[in-house]
N, C-alpha and C positions, 0 to 999 in steps of 0.2 A: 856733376851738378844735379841737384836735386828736381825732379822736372812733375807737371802737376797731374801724370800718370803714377809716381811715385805717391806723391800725399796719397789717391786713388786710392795704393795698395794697402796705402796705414791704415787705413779708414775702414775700410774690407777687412781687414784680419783684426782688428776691433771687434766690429759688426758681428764678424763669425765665432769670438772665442768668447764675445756676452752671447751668442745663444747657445755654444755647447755650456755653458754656464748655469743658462737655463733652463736647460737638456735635464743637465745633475740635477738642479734644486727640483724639478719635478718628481726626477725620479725618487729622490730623497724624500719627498712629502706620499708619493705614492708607497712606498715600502715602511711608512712612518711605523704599522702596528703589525709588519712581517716579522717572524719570530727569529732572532738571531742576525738582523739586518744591522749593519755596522754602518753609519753615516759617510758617506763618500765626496771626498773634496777635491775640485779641480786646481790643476798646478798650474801655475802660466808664469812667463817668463818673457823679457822683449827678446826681437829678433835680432841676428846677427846685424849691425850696424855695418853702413859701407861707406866706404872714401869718395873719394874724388869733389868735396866741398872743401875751398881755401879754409872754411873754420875748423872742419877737422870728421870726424869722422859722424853720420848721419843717423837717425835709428830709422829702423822701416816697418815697426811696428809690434801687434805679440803674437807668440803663442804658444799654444797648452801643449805641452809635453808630457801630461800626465793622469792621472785619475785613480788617488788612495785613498781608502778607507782609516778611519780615525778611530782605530783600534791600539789597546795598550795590551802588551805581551804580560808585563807584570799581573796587568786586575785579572787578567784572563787566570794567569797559573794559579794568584792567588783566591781566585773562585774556587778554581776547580778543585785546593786543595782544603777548602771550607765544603765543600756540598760532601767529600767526604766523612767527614766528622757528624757531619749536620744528619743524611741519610740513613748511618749508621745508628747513632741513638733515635730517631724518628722509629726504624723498624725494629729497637729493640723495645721502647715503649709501647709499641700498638701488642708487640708479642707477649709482654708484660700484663699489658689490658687484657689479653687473653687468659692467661692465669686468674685474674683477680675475678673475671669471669666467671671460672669454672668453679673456682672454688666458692665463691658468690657469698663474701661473711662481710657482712652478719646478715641473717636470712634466715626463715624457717626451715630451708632445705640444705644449710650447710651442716658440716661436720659437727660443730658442737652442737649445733641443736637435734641431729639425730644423737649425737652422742648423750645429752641429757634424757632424752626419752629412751635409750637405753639403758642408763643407770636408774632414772625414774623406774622403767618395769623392776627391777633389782629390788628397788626398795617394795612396790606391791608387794613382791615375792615373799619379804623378811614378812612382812604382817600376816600373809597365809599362806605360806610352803603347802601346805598340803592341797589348797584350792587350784584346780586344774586349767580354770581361765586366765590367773595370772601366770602360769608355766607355760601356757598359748603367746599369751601377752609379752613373754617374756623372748620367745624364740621370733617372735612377728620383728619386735624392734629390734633384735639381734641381726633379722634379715635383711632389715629394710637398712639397717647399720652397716652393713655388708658389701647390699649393692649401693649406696651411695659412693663406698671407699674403691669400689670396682666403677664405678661411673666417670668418678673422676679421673681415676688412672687409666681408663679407656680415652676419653677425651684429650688426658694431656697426649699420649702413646701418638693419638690422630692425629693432633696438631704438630705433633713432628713428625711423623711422614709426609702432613702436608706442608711444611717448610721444604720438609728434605724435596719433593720436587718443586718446590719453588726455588731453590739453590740452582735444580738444572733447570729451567727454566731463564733463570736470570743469566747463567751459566750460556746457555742458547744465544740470549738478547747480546750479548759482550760479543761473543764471535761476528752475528750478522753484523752488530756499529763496526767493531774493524773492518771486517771485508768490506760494508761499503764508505768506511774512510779511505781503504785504498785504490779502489776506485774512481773517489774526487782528487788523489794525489796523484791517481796515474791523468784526468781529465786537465788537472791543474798545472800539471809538469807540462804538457802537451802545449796547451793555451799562451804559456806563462814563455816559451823558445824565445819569443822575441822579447824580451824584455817586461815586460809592461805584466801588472799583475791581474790574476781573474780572481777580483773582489766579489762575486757573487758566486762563488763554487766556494771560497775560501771561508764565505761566511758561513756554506751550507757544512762543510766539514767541520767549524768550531761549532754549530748547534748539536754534530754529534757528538762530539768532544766533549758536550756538558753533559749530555744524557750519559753519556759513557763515566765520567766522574762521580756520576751519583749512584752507580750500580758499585764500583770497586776503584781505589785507589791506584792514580795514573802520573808516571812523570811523560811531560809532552815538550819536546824539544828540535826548534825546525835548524839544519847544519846545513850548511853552506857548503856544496860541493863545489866540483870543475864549471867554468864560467858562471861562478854564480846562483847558480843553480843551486836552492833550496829542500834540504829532504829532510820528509817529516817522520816521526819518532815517534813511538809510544811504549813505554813499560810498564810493568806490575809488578811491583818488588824487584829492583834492579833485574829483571829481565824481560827482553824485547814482546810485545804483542806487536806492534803492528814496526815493520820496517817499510816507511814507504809503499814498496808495491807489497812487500811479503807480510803473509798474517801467522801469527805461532798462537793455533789455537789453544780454548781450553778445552777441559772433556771434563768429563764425570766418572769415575772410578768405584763401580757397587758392589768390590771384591769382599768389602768391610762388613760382616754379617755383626749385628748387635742384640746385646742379650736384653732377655726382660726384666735383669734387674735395674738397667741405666735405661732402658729406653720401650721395651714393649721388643716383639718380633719383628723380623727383618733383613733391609738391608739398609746402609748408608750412603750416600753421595759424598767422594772425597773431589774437590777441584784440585786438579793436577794439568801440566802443560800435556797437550796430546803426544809431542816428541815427533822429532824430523828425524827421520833414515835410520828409525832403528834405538834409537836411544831412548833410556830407560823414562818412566814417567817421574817427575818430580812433582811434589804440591807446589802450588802458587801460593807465596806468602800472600795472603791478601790481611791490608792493616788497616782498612776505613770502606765505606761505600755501603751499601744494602747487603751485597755479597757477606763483609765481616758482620754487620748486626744478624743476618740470618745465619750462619754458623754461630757466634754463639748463643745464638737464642736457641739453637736446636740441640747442640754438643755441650750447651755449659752446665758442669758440673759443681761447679763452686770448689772443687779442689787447688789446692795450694796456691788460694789467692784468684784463681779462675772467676771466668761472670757465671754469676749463676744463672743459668737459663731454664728452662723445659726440664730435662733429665734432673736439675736438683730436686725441683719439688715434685718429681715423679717417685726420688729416690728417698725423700722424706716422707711422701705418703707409704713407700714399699716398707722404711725404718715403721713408721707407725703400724700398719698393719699388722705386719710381722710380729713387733715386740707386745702389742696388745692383744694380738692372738693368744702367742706363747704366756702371759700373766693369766690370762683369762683361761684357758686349758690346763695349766699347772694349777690353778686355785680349782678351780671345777674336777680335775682327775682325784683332786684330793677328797672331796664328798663323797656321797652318796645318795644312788637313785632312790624312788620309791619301790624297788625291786629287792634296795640292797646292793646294789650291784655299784662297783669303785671304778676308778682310773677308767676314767671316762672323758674322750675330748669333744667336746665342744664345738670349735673351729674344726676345720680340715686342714690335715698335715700333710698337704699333697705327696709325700715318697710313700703315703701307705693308706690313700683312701677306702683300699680293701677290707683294713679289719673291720668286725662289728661293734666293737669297744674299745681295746686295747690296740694302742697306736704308738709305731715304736715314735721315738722322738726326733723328728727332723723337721720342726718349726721353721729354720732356717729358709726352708723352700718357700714358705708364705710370703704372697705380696700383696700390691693393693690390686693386682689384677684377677687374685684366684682364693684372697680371700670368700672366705663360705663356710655358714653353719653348715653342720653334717648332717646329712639324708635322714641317718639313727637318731637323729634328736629333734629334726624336725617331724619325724611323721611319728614319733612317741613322745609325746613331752613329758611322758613319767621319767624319761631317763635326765628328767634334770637334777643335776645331783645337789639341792637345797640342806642335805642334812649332813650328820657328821655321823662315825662310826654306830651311836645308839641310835642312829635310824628315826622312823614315826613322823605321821602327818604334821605334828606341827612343830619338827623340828626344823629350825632355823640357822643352824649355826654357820655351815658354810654359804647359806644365802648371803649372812652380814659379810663375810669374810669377800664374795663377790661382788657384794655393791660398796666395799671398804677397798677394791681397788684403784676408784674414783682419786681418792686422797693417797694412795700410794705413791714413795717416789721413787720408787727402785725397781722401776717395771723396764724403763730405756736403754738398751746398752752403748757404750762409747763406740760409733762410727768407726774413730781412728783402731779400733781393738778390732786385727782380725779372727782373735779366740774368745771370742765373745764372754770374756770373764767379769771386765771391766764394764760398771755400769753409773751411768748418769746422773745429777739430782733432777728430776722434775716430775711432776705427775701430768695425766695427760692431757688436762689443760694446759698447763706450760706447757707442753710440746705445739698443741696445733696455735695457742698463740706465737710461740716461737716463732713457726711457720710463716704463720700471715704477719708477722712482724715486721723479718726479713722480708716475707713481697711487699709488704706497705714502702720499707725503706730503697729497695732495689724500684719498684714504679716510682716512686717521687724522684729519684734520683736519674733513672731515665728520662722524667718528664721534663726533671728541670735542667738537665744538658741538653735536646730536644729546644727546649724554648731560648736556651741563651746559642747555642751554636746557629738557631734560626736565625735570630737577630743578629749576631755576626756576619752571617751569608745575605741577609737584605738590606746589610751597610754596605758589602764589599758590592752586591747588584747596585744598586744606587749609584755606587764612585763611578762602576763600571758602566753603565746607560750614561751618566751624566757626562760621560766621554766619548761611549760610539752610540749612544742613542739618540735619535733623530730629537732635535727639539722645535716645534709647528711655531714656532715665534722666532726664533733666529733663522729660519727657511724662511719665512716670506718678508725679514728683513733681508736676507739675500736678492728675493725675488726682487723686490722693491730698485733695488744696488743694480743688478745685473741690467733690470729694465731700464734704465736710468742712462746706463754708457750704452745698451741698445742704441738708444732715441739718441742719444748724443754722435755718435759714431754713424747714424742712420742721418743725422741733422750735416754731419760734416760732408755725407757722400752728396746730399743736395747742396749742401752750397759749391762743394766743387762742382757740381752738375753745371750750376747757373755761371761760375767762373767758365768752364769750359763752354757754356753758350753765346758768354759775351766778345770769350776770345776766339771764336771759329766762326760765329752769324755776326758778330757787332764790327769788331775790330776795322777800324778803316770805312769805315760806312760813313764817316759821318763829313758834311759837305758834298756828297754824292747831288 
């Protein structure tokens, strides 16, 4: 039979499971703007009910058997596999920005406007071959032609070695999040023996988990071992990074030496697994994160459908250089100085900077790096060869034939032609528009994945907060709730109080 030590205990474990109640909702309003805090909700349940009442069996009151956080497995995976999409175009645009930068068109100090003032001096030239200020004039903007096309192919060469160590760098960041995700899985395993979950280690481990998806694409998967017992996962391209306690680092591999025609001198950074016990290095497929936009912002070549990144339009300025060298040295070898003197180059054909005039023909070596008027022509500008075989001050004929390479189209040769036979239509404006064409359309094309993959990733954050994010209005209707069977529960323990003082002082008192 139910005795009124019994109500007592209802009443008490009421009392006590609305204040660990309002234990939670505090803690939950204090963690409201902690970063990665998953909202945590108290479990209660009534107690074992007991017999011994003729109507049948009694309750004796609640209590909390528990304390989960109100986190969804799905938004999480489906975050993680948006911030890689999202990250990757992000850092392929800013890298893009970076091009558009260098090349800085349209501007007074871009390509085609030295390039105008280049053929500009051409044309002085046609009006007075023989006058010695426009053959100055002439080698000044040729110079300055020069080092602009060296400036920029310095600049872009930079910006990919300064990728290439941000690759290891980023490279770095991926090892320490594993190691100390397993860390919070060895804290978490430990915590977690008796059943019950540690929701505040488990939230600190998914905040690395997000940083971690934004650097390189991760499958994350928690398996259910022996009693229960939960082990967490992480891979990169179906192969393990993190096993619970074990980490399979990355490394960086700089065996890769890369030439100046695709990239400037050096070396490369390949991300390869570091390898356990002797086993060979393999690359890491990596397909989304910061990691894939910074490889191929640094390595794209634009071949066989490839992103074009750095190396293309390092590789287009090297095509330009190159093939307006060799027009302009094969038109110029054709003239004649004011000495008389023929087959004369111009440019520098690096296999044979030694001759004084005559320069066997290995144009091929020129790029945008080592493009340069020659020493012989800049410290003599009589040797500019303005005339044709009859010679004399004011002959003009190969000046026009020089500044008539402006409109030539047959100066470019086909990329895909390793025999340099096959050549292009376009002259060399069509070429550097080509150029900035392709970056115009490769930057808007980043920008505008960049903004649509953002806004996909700050719908799927929205679902995802609007689920384990604290909301400051449905907390302190809790509070309100919880306070409420407090006072009530706290209201029942005094009226038993007063039932128990009427029946142990009152009872029988009365007629005394």
């Amino acid at each position: 039979m139910r005795t009124t030590f019994g109500t007592f205990n209802i009443a008490t474990s009421g009392l006590f499971a609305s204040q660990r109640a309002l234990d939670l909702v505090s803690n939950n309003i204090a963690n409201a703007n902690t970063e990665g805090y998953s909202r945590q909700q108290m479990l209660q349940r009534a107690s074992i009910p007991i017999g011994g009442d003729p109507r049948g069996l009694v309750g004796t009151g609640v209590e909390t058997y528990d304390i989960i956080q109100i986190r969804s497995a799905y938004m999480d995976n489906k975050y993680w596999g948006q911030m890689k999409s999202y990250t990757e175009w992000k850092t392929k645009s800013e890298g893009l920005q970076d091009v558009e930068a260098i090349f800085n068109e349209p501007s007074e100090t871009g390509i085609r406007a030295v390039m105008d003032e280049l053929f500009a001096s051409m044309e002085e030239l046609v009006k007075k071959p023989g006058d010695n200020t426009n053959r100055v004039n002439l080698i000044e903007k040729a110079v300055t032609f020069s080092n602009t096309i060296n400036g920029f192919g310095k600049q872009i060469v930079d910006s990919i070695r300064e990728i290439n160590f941000s690759v290891k760098s980023k490279v770095e960041e991926v090892n320490s999040l594993a190691t100390q995700i397993t860390e919070l899985n060895r804290q978490i395993f430990n915590m977690e023996l008796d059943g019950h979950k540690s929701n505040g280690l488990r939230d600190q481990r998914s905040t690395l988990v997000d940083k971690l998806s934004t650097m390189v694409n991760i499958d994350v998967s928690e398996v259910a071992g022996e009693g229960g017992i939960k082990y967490f996962n992480i891979r990169i391209g179906g192969i393990t990074l993190v096993n619970h306690y074990q980490v399979n680092k990355l490394t960086v591999d700089n065996s890769k030496v890369i030439d100046v025609e695709k990239y400037g001198t050096g070396e490369i950074s390949e991300v390869k697994w570091a390898g356990v016990n002797g086993q060979p290095l393999d690359l890491v497929k990596i397909e989304g994160g910061e990691l894939k936009g910074l490889l191929d912002v640094r390595d794209g070549t634009g071949e066989n459908h490839s992103y074009r990144g750095f190396p293309f339009y390092l590789q287009q300025l090297n095509r330009f250089a190159r093939d307006v060298a060799k027009a302009f040295n094969d038109q110029h070898k054709a003239g004649y100085d004011m000495s008389g003197n023929t087959n004369i180059a111009f440019f520098e054909e690096p296999a044979d900077t030694a001759a004084p005039i005559d320069i066997t023909d290995d144009w091929k070596n020129v790029n945008c790096l080592n493009l340069k008027v020659r020493d012989a022509v800049k410290n003599d500008p009589t040797k500019v060869a303005a005339a044709d075989i009859n010679g004399g001050e004011s002959n003009n004929i190969n000046a026009k034939l020089l500044a008539a390479l402006r409109n030539r189209k047959d100066i470019f040769y086909n990329p895909a032609d390793p025999t340099f036979t096959q050549k292009i239509n376009g002259t060399t404006d069509d070429f550097i528009k080509s150029v900035l064409s392709a970056l115009s359309v490769d930057a808007n094309q980043a920008e505008r994945m960049t903004t649509n993959t953002e806004s996909i990733v700050e719908q799927t954050k929205t679902k995802r907060m609007s689920e384990s994010g604290v909301s400051l209005d449905e907390e302190m209707g809790n509070m309100v709730k919880f306070q409420q069977s407090y006072n009530a529960s706290a209201r029942m323990i005094t009226t038993l109080d007063n039932i128990m003082d009427t029946m142990i002082n009152r009872l029988g008192m009365v007629g005394r």
